[in-house]
FITI-438925 format. One line per field, with one value per residue (C-alpha): x negated, y, z negated. Coordinates in steps of 0.2 Angstrom, whole numbers. Each point is the difference from the previous one (the first is absolute). Example, Ala and Ser with C-alpha at 12.3 -4.5 7.8 and 13.67 -1.06 7.14 Angstrom:
REM residues 2
c1: (-62|-6) $
c2: (-22|17) $
c3: (-39|3) $
This chain:
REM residues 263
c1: (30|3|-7|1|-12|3|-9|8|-11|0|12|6|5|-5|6|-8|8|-10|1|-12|-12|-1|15|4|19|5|-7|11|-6|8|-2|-1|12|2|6|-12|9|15|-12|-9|18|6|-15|0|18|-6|-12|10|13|-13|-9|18|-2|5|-8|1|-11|-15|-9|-13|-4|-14|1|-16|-1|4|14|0|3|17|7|-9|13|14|17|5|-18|-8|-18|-8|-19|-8|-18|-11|-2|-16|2|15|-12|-13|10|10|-12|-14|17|2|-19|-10|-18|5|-10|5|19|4|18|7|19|11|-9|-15|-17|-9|-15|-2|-15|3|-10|1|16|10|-4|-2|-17|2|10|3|16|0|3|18|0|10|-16|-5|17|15|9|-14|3|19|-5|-11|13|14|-14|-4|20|-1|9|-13|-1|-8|-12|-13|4|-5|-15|-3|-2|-14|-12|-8|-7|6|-6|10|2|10|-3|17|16|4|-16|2|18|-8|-16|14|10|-17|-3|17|-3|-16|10|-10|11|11|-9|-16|7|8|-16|-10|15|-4|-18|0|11|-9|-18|11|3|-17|-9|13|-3|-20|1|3|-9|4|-1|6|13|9|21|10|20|13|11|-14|-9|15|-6|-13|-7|-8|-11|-11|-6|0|-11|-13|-1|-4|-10|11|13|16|13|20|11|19|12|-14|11|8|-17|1|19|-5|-16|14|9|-15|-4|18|-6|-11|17|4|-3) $
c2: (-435|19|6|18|9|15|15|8|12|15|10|-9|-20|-4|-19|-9|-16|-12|-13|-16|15|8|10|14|-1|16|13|9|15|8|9|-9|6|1|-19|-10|-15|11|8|-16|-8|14|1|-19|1|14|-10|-16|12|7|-17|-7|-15|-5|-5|-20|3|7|-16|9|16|8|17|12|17|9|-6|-19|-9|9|-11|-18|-11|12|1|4|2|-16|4|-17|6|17|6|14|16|-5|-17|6|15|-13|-11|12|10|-15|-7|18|3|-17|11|8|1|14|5|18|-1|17|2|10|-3|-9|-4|-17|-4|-19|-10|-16|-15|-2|-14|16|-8|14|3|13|16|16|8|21|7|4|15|9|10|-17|-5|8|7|14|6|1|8|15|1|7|12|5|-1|-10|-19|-13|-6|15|0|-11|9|18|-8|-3|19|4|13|0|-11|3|-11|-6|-10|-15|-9|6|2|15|11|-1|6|15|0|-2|18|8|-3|6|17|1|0|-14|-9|-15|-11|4|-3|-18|-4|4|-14|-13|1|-2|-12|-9|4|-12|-14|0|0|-14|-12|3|-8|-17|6|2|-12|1|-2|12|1|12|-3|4|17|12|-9|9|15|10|9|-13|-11|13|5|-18|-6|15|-4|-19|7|-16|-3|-4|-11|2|-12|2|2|2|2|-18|-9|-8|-6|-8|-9|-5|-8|-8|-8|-5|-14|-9|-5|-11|-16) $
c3: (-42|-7|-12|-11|-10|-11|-3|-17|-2|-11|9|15|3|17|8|14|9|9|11|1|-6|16|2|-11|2|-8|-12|-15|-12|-14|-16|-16|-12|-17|0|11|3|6|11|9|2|9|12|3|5|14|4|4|8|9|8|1|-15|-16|-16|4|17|-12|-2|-14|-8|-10|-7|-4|-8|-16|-3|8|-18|0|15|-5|1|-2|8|15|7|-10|4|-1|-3|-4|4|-5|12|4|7|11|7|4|8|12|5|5|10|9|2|-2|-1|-16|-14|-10|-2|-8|-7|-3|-8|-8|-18|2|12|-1|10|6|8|10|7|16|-3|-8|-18|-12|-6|-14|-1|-7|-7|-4|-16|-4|6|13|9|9|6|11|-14|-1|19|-5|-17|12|14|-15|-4|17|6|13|4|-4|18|4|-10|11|18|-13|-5|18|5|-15|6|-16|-14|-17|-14|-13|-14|-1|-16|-8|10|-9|-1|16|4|-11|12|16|-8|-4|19|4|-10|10|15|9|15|-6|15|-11|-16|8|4|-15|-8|13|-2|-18|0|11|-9|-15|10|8|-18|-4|14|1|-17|10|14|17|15|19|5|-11|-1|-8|-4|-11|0|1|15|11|-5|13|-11|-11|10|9|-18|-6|13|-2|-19|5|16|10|12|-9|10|-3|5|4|-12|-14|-14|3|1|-19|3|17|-12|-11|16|6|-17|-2|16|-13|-10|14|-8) $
């Protein structure tokens, strides 16, 4: 049996096809565009090219994210059962590290906090404000200011001689704090890392609200970036675990919860 779960999050659809629930078959990403449906039609047809398939092999599918609702039971995708974010983020993390018990999930818009039992049943969980200063889009936001591509924004952070606070309750006091900075001619690598660890000073506050218990995982989008779990984990004083292909770990929860439809 194969099995899909999507992941249309707030800027990017990520796909995940499994078989019998052991065997990711193939992953897919893209942007979401202004029509979603368009978008997640387009990135499913990758994805069966990609794993070789068409649609009639999928035997169940379940989307999570944002914008899930907009492919419930839609042509051509047909999306059988939607989930919240959270559930996925559980589900695919306990499969990928079965010691969890606190999953961070960082995207492109929003951080959520989540504590699990020891059977990856969620417990309680936490989701940030609407606000861009605890999610991805405020490293994207600071690289513009700084001038620099986004991906490089972590390895900059990484060569910090210096500690420079900074506050990141609003997104845009501080892009102004980020060209005060500039003016003041401190180093771009010090500037980076005054964004990732206030950024990461957010999520902390966010998660402790729930607490925090060993084993710790942290996915989505911002987990591939290396410049945000070192001040992460100082801010929880913890060891925080990232799996593989971070960002895909709520499509692959999706898949693995598409299994229980069997029957």
């Amino acid at each position: 049996m194969i099995t899909a779960g999507i992941d249309v999050g707030a800027k990017y659809v990520k796909i995940v096809f499994l078989e019998e629930g052991k065997n990711i078959l193939t992953r897919a990403s893209g942007v979401v565009g202004f029509d979603i449906l368009k978008s997640v039609t387009v990135i499913s047809e990758k994805a069966l090219d990609n794993a070789g398939l068409t649609r009639d092999q999928i035997t169940h599918i379940v989307a999570t994210g944002m914008g899930r609702k907009a492919t419930l039971k839609t042509p051509p995708i047909n999306v059988e059962e939607i989930v919240p974010e959270v559930i996925a983020d559980a589900k695919g993390a306990y499969h990928l590290v079965p010691t969890v018990k606190t999953v961070i999930d960082v995207g492109a818009e929003e951080g959520r906090g989540v504590k699990i039992d020891e059977k990856g049943k969620v417990r309680d969980f936490v989701i940030n404000e609407r606000c861009a200063a605890g999610a991805g889009t405020f490293i994207e936001t600071m690289a513009r200011a700084l001038e620099v591509n986004v991906e490089d924004m972590g390895p900059l952070a990484l060569k910090s001689t210096e500690v420079i606070p900074m506050n990141a309750q609003c997104a845009v006091f501080a892009e102004s704090e980020v060209v005060s900075l500039i003016h003041s001619r401190v180093t771009k690598e010090n500037i980076s890392k005054a964004i990732h660890d206030a950024m990461a000073g957010r999520i902390a506050s966010m998660v402790l609200r729930v607490g925090v218990e060993k084993d710790v995982a942290l996915i989505g989008g911002v987990a591939r970036n290396p410049g945000f779990k070192p001040p992460l984990e100082k801010e929880l004083n913890t060891e925080i675990l990232v799996p593989d292909h971070p960002q895909y770990v709520g499509a692959l929860g999706a898949a693995l919860l598409a299994l229980k439809m069997e029957g």
